[in-house]
N, C-alpha and C positions, 0 to 999 in steps of 0.2 A: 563781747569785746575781748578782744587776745590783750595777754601782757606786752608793754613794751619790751622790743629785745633790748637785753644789756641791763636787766634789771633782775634782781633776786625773785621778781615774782613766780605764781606757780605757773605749769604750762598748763592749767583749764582756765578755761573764758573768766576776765573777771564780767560784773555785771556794771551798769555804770552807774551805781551807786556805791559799789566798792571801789569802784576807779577812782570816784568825785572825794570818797573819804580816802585813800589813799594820799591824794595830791593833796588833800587839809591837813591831811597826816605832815609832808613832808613839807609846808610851806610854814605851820605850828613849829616845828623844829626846827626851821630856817632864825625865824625870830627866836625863839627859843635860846639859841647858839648867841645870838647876836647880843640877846640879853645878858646872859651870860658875859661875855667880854665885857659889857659894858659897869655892872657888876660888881668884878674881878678888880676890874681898872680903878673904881671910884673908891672902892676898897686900897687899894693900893696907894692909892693919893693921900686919903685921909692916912695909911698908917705910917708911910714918906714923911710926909711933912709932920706928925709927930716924932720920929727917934731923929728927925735932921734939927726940928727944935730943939729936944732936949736934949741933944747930942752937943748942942750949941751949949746950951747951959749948963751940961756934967760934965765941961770941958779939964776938972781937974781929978775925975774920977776913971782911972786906966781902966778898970773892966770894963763899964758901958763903954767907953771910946774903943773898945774893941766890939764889944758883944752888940752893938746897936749897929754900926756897920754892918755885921756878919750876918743880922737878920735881917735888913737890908737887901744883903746879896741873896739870903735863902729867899724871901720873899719875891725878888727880881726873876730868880732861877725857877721858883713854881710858876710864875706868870708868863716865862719864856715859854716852858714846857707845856703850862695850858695851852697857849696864845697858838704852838705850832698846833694842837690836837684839835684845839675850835676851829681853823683855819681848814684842815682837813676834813673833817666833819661836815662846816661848811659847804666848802667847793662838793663833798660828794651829795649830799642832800640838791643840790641845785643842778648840778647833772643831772640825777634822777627826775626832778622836775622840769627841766628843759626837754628829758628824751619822752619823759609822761605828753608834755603838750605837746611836741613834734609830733609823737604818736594819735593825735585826735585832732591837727592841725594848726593847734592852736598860740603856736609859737610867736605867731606876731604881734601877739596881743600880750602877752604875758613878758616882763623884762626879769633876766634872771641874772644880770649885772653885766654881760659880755654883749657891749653895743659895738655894732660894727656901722663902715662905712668910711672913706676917703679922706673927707675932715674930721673925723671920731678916736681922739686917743682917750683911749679910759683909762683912768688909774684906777690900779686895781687894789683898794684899800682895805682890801683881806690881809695884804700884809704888812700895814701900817702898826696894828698891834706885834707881831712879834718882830720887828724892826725896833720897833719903842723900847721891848722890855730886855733885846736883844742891849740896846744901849745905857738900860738903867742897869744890869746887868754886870756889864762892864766897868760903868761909874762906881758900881758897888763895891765891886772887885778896886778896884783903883782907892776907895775911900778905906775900905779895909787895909789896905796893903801901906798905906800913907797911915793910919792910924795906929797898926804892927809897929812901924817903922821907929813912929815918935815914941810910943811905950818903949820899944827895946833900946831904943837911942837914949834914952830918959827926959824927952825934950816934950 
């Protein structure tokens, strides 16, 4: 069996048990990725709604009202920069596995998120996470800059 074109493999035949472990290989990393996000995210929530709690309750103490925002934003800013690199990663892993079944025919049996068809609009919810953290982000940035504001204002 030759390697699909458009893929890193080598140019000698693979066998098709290296083919069959390859595509485990890239469908393993497919979830993988997915765990990942998902991970990241629930991490994020749980650490959110703790410094927005006590952020609440150390309302007379000006460094946390500054520093717990600020991690906040550092935390929103790694999850951005994750979010776009899992995103990538993603989409190229399922390429590779779209051009793997095309190449053995097997494409219509296997869904690799891009449905087509007349009445078929997919949302394409790869980029629901770095939209999310694109906005916690922002909110971060805004709650610091509001909490700068009041410290230096002395309110």
């Amino acid at each position: 069996m030759e390697a699909p074109s458009g893929t890193s493999a080598p140019t000698q035949s693979l066998s098709d048990a290296a083919f069959l472990l390859l595509l485990e290989q890239g469908w393993e990393n497919v979830r993988h990725i997915k765990n990942e996000r998902i991970w990241f995210t629930n991490i994020y929530a749980i650490v959110s709604a703790a410094v927005l709690s006590f952020l609440h309750s150390a309302s007379g103490l000006s460094i946390l009202s500054v520093f717990l925002p600020g991690l906040l934003l550092a935390l929103s800013t790694i999850g951005l920069l994750l979010s776009f690199r899992l995103k990538a990663e993603l989409e190229d892993w399922l390429d590779k596995i779209e051009a793997m079944t095309h190449y053995v025919g097997l494409e219509d049996h296997i869904s690799t998120g891009d449905l087509k068809g007349p009445f078929v609009r997919h949302i394409k919810f790869r980029w629901l996470f770095p939209v999310f953290y694109a906005f916690t982000t922002v909110s971060a940035g805004g709650l610091l800059a509001y909490q700068l504001f009041r410290t230096v204002a002395g309110g």
